[in-house]
KEDRENLUM-633460 format. One line per 5 residues: their letters; for each residue z, x, y of C-alpha. Coordinates in steps of 0.25 Angstrom, whole numbers. Each point is the difference from the previous one (the first is absolute). Example, Ala and Ser with C-alpha at 12.3 -4.5 7.8 and 13.67 -1.06 7.14 Angstrom:
<kebas>
AS> 31:49:-18 ~ -2:6:14
</kebas>
This chain:
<kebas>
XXXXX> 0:0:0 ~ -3:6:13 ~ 11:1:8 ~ 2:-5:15 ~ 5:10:9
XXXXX> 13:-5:2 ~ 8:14:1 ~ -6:6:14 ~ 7:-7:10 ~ -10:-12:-3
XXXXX> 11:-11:-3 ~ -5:-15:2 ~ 6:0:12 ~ -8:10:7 ~ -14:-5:-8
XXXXX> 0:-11:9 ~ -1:10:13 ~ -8:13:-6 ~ -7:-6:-13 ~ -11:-8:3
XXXXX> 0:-7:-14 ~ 8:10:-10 ~ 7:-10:-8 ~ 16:1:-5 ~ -4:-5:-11
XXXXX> -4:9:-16 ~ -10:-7:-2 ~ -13:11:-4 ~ -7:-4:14 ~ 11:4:9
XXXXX> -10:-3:12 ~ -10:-10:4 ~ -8:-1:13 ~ 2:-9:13 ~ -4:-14:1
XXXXX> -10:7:10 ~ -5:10:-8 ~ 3:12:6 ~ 4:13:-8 ~ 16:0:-4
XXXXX> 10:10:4 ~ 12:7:-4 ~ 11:10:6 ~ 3:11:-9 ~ 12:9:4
XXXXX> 15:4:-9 ~ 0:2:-14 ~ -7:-4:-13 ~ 10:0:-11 ~ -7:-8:-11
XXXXX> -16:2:-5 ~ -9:-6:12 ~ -15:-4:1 ~ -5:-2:12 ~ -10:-12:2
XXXXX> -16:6:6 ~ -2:-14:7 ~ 13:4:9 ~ -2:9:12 ~ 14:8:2
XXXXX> 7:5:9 ~ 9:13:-2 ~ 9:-1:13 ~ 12:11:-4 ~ 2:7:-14
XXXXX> -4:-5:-12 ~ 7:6:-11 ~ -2:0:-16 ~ 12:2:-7 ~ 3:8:-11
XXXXX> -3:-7:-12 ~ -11:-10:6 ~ -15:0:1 ~ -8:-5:12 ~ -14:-6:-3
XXXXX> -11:1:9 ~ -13:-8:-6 ~ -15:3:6 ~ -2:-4:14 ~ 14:-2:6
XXXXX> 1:4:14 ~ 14:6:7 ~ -2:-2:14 ~ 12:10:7 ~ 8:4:11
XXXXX> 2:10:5 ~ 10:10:2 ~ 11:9:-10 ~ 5:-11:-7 ~ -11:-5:-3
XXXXX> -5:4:-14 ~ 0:-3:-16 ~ 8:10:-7 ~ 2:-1:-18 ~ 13:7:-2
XXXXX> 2:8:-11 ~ 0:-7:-14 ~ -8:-12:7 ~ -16:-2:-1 ~ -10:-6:8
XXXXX> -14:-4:-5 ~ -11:-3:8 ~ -12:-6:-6 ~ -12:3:11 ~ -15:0:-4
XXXXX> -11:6:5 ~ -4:-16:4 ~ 13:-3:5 ~ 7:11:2 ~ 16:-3:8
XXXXX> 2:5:14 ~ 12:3:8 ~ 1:3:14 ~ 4:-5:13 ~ -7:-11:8
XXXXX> 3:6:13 ~ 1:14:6 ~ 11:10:-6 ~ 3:6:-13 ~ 9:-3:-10
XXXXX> 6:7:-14 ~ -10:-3:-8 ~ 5:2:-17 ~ 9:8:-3 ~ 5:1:-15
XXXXX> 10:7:-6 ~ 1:7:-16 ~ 9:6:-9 ~ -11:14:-2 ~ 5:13:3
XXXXX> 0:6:16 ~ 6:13:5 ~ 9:-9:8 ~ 7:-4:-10 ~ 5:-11:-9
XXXXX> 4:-13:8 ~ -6:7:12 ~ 1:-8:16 ~ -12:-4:5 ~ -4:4:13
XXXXX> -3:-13:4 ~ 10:-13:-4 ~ 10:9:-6 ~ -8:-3:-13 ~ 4:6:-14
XXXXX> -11:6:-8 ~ -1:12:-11 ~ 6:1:-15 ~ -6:8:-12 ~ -11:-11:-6
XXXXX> -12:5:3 ~ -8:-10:-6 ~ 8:-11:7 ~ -8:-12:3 ~ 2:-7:15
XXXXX> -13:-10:-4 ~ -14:0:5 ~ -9:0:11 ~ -15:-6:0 ~ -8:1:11
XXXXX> 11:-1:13 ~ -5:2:13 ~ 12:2:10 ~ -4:1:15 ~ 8:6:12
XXXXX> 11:7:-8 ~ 8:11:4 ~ 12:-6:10 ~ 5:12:6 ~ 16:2:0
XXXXX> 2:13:6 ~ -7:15:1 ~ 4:2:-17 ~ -2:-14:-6 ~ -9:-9:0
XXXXX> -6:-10:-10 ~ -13:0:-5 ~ -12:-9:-5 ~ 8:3:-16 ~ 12:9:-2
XXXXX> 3:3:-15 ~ 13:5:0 ~ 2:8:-14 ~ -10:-11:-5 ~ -4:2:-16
XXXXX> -12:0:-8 ~ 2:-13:-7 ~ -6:-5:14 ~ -13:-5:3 ~ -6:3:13
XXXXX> -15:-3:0 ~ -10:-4:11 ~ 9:0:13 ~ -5:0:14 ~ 8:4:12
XXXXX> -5:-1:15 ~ 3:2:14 ~ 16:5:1 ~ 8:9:4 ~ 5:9:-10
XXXXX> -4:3:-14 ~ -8:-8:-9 ~ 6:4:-13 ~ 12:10:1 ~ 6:6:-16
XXXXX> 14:2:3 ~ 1:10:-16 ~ -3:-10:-13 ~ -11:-1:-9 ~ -7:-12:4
XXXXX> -17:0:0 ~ -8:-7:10 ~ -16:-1:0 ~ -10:-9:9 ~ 7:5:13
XXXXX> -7:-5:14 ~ 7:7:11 ~ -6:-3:14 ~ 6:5:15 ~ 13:1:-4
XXXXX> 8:9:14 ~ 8:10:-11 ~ -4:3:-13 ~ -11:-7:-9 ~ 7:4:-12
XXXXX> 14:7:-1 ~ 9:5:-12 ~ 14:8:1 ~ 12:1:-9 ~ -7:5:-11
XXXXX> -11:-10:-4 ~ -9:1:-12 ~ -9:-11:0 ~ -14:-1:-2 ~ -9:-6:12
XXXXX> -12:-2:-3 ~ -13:-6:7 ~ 5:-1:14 ~ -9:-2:15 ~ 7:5:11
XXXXX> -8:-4:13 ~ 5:5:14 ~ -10:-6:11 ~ 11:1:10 ~ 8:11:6
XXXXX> 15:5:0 ~ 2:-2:-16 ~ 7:11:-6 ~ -6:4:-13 ~ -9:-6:-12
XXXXX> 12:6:-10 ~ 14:6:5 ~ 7:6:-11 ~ 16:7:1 ~ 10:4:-8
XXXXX> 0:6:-15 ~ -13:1:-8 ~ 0:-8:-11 ~ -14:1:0 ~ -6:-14:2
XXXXX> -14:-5:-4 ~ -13:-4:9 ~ -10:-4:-6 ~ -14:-3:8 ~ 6:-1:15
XXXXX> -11:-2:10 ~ 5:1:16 ~ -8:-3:11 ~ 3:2:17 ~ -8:-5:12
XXXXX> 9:6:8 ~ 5:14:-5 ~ 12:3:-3 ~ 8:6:-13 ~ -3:-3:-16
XXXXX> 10:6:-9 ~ 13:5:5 ~ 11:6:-11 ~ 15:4:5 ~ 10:8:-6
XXXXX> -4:4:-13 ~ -9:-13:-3 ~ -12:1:-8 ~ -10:-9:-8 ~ -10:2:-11
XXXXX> -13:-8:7 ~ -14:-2:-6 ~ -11:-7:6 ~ 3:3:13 ~ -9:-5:11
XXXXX> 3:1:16 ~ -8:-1:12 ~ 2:-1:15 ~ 14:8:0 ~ 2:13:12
XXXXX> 10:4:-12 ~ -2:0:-15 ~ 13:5:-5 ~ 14:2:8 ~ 12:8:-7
XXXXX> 9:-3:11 ~ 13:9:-5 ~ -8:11:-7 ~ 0:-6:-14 ~ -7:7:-11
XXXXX> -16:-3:-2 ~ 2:1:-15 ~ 7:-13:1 ~ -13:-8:3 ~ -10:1:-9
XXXXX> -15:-6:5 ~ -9:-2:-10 ~ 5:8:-9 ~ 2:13:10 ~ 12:3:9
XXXXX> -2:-8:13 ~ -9:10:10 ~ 3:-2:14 ~ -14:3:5 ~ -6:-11:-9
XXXXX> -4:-12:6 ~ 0:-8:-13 ~ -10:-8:5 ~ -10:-7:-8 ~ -6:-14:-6
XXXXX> 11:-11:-1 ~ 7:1:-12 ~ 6:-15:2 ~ -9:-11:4 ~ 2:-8:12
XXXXX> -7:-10:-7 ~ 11:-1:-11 ~ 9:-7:12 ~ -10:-10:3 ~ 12:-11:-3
XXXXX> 8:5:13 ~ -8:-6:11 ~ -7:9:10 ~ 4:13:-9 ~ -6:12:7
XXXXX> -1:-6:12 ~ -15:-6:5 ~ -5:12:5 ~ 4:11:-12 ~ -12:6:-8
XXXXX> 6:8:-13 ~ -1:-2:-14 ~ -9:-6:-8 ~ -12:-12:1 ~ 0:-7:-11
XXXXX> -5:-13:4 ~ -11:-4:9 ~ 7:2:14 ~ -5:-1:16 ~ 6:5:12
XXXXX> 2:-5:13 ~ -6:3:11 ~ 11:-4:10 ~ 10:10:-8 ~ 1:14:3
XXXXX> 2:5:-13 ~ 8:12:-4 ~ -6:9:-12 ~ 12:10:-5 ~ -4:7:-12
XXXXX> -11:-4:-9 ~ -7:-13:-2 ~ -5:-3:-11 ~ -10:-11:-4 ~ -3:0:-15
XXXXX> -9:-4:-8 ~ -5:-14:-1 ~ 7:-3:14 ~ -5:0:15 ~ 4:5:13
XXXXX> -5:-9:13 ~ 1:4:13 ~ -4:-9:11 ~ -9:3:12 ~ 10:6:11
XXXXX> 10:5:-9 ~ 10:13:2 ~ 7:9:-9 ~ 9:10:4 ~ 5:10:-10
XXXXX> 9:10:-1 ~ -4:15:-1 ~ -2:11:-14 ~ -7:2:-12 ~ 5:-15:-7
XXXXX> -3:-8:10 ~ -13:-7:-2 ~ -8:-12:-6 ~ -6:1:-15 ~ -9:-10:-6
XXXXX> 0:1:-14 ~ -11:2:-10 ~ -3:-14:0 ~ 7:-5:12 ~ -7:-3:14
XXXXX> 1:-1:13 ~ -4:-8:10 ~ -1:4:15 ~ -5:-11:9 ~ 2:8:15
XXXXX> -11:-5:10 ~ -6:8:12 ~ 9:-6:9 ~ 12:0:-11 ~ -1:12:-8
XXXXX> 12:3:-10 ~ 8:11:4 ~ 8:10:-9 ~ 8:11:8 ~ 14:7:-1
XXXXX> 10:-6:9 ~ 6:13:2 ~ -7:15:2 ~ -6:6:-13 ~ -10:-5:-10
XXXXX> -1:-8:-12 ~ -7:-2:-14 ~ -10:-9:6 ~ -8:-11:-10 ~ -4:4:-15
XXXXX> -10:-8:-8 ~ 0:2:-15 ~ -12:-4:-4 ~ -8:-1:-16 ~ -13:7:4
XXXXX> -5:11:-4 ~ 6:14:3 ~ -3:14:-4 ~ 14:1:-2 ~ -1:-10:-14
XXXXX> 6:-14:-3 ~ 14:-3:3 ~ 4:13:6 ~ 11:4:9 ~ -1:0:15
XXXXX> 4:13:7 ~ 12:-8:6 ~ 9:-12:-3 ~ -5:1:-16 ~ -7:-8:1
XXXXX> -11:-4:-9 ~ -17:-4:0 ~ -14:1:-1 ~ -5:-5:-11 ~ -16:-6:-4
XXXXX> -1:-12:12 ~ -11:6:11 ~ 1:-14:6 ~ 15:-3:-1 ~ 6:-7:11
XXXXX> 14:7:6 ~ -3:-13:12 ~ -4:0:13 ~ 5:8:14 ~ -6:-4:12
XXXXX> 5:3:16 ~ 12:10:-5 ~ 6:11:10 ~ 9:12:-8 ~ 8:9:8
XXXXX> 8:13:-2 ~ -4:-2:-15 ~ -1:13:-9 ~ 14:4:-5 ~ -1:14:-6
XXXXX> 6:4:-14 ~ -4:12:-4 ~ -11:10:4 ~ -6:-8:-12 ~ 3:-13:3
XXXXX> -2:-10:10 ~ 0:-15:4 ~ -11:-4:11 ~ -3:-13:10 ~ -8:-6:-12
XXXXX> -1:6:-14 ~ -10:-4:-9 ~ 2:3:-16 ~ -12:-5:-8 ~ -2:-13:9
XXXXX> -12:-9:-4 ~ -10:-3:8 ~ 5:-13:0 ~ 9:1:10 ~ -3:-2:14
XXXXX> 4:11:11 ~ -6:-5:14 ~ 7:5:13 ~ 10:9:-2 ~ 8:11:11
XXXXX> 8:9:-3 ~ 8:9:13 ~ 9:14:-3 ~ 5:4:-12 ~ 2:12:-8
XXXXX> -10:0:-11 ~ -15:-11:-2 ~ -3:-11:7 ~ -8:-5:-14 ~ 0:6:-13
XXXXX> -9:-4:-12 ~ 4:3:-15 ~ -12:-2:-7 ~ -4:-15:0 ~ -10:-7:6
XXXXX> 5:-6:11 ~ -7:-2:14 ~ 5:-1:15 ~ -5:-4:13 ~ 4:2:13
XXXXX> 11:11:-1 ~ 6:6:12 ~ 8:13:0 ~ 9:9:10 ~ 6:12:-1
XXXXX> 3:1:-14 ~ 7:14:-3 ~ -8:0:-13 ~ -15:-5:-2 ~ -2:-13:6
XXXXX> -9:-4:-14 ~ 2:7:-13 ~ -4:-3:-14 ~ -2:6:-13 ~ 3:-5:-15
XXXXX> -16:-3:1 ~ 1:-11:11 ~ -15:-7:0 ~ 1:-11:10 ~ -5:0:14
XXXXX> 7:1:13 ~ -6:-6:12 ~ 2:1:16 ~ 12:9:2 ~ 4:6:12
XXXXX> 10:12:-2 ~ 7:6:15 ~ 7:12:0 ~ 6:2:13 ~ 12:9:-7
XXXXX> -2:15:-7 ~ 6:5:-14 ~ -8:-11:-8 ~ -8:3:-13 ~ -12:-8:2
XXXXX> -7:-13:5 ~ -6:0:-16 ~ 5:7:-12 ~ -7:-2:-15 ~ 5:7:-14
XXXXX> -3:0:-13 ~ -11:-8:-7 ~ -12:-5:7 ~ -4:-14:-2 ~ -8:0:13
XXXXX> 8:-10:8 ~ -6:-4:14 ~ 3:3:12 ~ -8:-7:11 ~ 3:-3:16
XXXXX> 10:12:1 ~ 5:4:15 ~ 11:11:2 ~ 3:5:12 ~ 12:11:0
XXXXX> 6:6:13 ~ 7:10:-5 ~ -12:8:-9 ~ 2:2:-13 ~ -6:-4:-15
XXXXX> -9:-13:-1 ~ -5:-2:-14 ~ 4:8:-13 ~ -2:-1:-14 ~ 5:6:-10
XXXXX> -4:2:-16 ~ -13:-7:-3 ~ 6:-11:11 ~ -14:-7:6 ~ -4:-11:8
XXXXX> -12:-8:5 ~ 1:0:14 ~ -8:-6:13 ~ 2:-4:14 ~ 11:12:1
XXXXX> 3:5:15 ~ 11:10:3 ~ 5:6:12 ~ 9:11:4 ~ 4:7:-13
XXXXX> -1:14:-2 ~ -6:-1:-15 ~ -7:-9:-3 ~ -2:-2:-15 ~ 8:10:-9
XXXXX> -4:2:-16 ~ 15:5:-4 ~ -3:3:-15 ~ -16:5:4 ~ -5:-14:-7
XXXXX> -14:-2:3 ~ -4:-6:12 ~ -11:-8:-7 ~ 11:-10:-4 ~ 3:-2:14
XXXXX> -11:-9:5 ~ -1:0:16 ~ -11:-10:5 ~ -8:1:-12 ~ 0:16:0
XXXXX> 10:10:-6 ~ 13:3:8 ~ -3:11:10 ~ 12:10:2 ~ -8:3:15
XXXXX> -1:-14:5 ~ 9:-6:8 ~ -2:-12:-1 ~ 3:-4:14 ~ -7:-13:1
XXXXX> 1:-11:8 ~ 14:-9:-5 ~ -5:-11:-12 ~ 13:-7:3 ~ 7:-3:13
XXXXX> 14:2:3 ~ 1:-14:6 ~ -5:-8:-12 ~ 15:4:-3 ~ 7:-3:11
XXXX> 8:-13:-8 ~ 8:14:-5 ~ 2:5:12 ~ 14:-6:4
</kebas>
């Protein structure tokens, strides 16, 4: 028999005040709604001292402390809501030898948060595990007693929780959180929680043994996830999004190490800021680590050892970034409404999907469209991205794209702070010298395969900026890398301004492009090799800046692509076009102006394979006719 909640200061006397039509009664339906039909309500405050369900048709309200005593258990079903207050003594708290179940779906998950401004206490429990503070241990909020020798104690179970504005702040050392697990055991299940918007912690492991996993931290003040006292636990898939400034850390770790697990962690920062902080002699064992955005990766604030922290199976390195794809995916949270925030970009497209154009969205780290799914990006549309060698966009082998700028609303990709990016990679199932289904210089990532016509999808009016992120002498990302990309695919007016490697760069395929505008690109404005044989058309490459390589470089095999309505004009001297290998091209309608060579045969390949207005390459022309493309058929990318 469900039981009313007859035991938290909600008497019969009281019902008729703060229970909109919780009945006195035992009968299983301990409410019904009003005779107008609006949704029912109940106060929840003081103690629970008998098994308890609360009803999802009631909306409550927690108005002080809510506490499970021990011995009881509270039941949560799908779909309740426990609307707040706000304040220190506001909060629900399962004391030690007490369990609380909450029963949330992805479809109705339950939710806990104020309804006006202000935080309160969030869900604090307490267990009888081990902790370095002790056996029966004082809180440091409440005067709450936690901590025993039962590692495997068992507080109940948490499914799909999303708490919102925790973390009431008491004084300068305590403070509570979105969920505090005092000494909690690993009888306990915590899976598929969401914690938004507070001003503390979201989860903070005060020692036990307790697992969590499906963890959604977003724009939390402190810490996203925080453990002391000895905690041993194993967290496991957890997204931590800062979009907003002034938090602390992604993790914060003190006191001894007992050497808890993380398993796939992926953080992400719009705003800067600190990742992983470990005090005292802290320490953690993490694999599949993936952070992006943070001015500081790693913080031993008191000297600890780096041995303590193992990263992907080495001891933590203080120069390493640990930037990388996502190892969690945002997508996995889609039953928290608005996770990741309108305007992220990170993870992995898995489903048809289409921007908006009145966003500005925010690309930090590596988006990812696989196959079988599309990215659409409206006319108009900006993207701003953060800055190194994992930030960029993939389409998968098998994924497309879909960029529909127009001349007056181009789309726009550029870092919102100084330095490059990775730019845009298309992985395509064309042909490539390289072979079928064989790994990119960057990324590992994987094509080319027999398809000369495949189809990657379209782009059309697209701006890149400051793309080109360098990895090695070797290795390089560019404004727009092209890996056995069909012809197929449509590439029709397309800018790309500074940067520190090529404007384009064709891996074999057959793709072909119109309408390609280039500036001061520290590498070659267009390279390919791989046996590119499409055909590039109108391109108008401007060097007003020195130390580049070359308005044109080829390598390795030629498969004779063409070239025709080439104009590139340099300010600054320097090398125009040069193949390397066997590299060739048919070429026509070529005009350049103000380089010091003009065509370069690195490896001494024959000139014959270089085809100039129907005649071999000359090494004593110069070419210097007059433009075949005008500077101001650009000018929708001059902005």
């Amino acid at each position: 028999m469900k039981k009313a909640i007859k035991h938290l200061s909600i008497f019969c006397s009281i019902a008729v005040l703060s229970m909109t039509a919780i009945s006195c009664s035992s009968d299983d339906d301990s409410s019904s709604s009003d005779d107008d039909g609006s949704t029912p309500s109940a106060e929840l405050n003081g103690m629970i001292t008998e098994d308890t369900t609360l009803d999802s048709s009631v909306t409550y309200n927690l108005t002080g402390i809510l506490s499970v005593e021990e011995g009881n258990k509270l039941t949560i079903p799908a779909g309740t809501t426990i609307n707040t207050g706000t304040g220190t003594d506001v909060y629900l708290v399962v004391q030690k030898g007490a369990q609380i179940d909450i029963q949330g779906t992805a479809s109705a998950p339950v939710k806990m948060g104020p309804t006006t401004a202000g935080e309160w206490g969030g869900v604090v429990i307490l267990g009888d595990a081990q902790t370095t503070a002790g056996t029966n241990a004082t809180a440091e909020v409440g005067g709450l007693i936690y901590g025993g020798n039962n590692s495997s104690d068992d507080s109940g179970s948490i499914e799909y929780l999303i708490i919102e504005q925790s973390g009431a702040q008491i004084n300068a050392d305590s403070q509570y959180n979105g969920l505090t697990l005092y000494a909690v055991g690993s009888g306990t299940n915590i899976s598929n929680i969401a914690i938004l918007n507070g001003t503390d912690d979201g989860i903070e492991f005060f020692g036990g043994s307790v697992n969590a996993s499906n963890v959604y931290v977003e724009n939390l003040e402190d810490d996203a996830i925080d453990w002391t006292e000895g905690w041993n636990g194993i967290l496991t898939n957890t997204y931590v999004l800062h979009s907003e400034g002034d938090f602390s850390t992604a993790i914060e770790a003190d006191g001894v190490n007992n050497d808890p697990q993380i398993v796939n962690f992926t953080a992400v920062s719009q705003t800067g800021g600190k990742a992983l902080q470990f005090k005292a002699q802290s320490g953690a064992t993490i694999t599949g680590l993936s952070l992006n955005g943070y001015d500081t990766t790693l913080d031993f604030s008191d000297g600890g050892p780096l041995a303590n922290v193992y990263i992907n199976g080495e001891i933590a390195d203080l120069a390493n970034a640990y930037t990388g794809p996502a190892t969690v995916n945002i997508e996995d949270f889609a039953w928290v409404a608005n996770a990741g925030s309108d305007n992220l970009l990170n993870g992995s497209i898995t489903s048809d999907r289409t921007l908006d154009a009145s966003v500005t969205y925010n690309l930090q780290g590596i988006l990812s469209i696989e196959n079988g799914a599309s990215l659409t990006i409206p006319a108009g549309t900006t993207i701003e991205t953060g800055t190194g060698t994992d930030v960029y966009i993939a389409v998968q082998k098998g994924g497309q794209i879909f960029i529909e700028g127009t001349e007056s609303n181009p789309v726009v990709m550029a870092p919102s702070s100084e330095g490059t990016w990775g730019g845009l990679l298309l992985l395509g199932n064309a042909v490539t010298a390289a072979g079928t289904n064989v790994t990119a210089e960057v990324g590992g990532l994987i094509y080319g395969g027999d398809d000369s016509t495949d189809n990657s999808g379209s782009i059309e009016y697209l701006i890149i900026k400051q793309s080109g992120a360098q990895i090695n002498a070797d290795s390089q990302y560019n404004g727009l890398t092209l890996y056995a990309v069909g012809s197929g695919t449509t590439i029709n007016n397309v800018a790309f301004i500074g940067g520190e490697d090529d404007g384009i760069e064709f891996f074999g395929g057959s793709v072909n492009a119109t309408n390609v505008y280039v500036k001061d690109l520290q590498d070659d404005a267009i390279d390919w090799t791989e046996g590119w044989n499409g055909t590039l058309t109108n391109t108008y490459v401007l060097h007003t800046e020195s130390n580049f390589s070359t308005a044109l470089e080829a390598d390795g095999d030629n498969n004779n692509p063409t070239i025709t309505n080439f104009t590139a004009v340099s300010q600054a001297g320097g090398k125009a076009l040069q193949f390397k290998a066997q590299s060739g091209a048919t070429i026509t309608g070529l005009s350049l102006t103000g380089y010091d060579t003009t065509i370069d045969m690195a490896d001494d390949g024959p000139l014959s394979n270089v085809q100039i207005e129907g005649e071999d390459a000359s090494l004593l022309m110069d070419y210097s006719l007059p433009a075949t493309v005008e500077a101001p058929a650009f000018s929708w990318a001059f902005n």
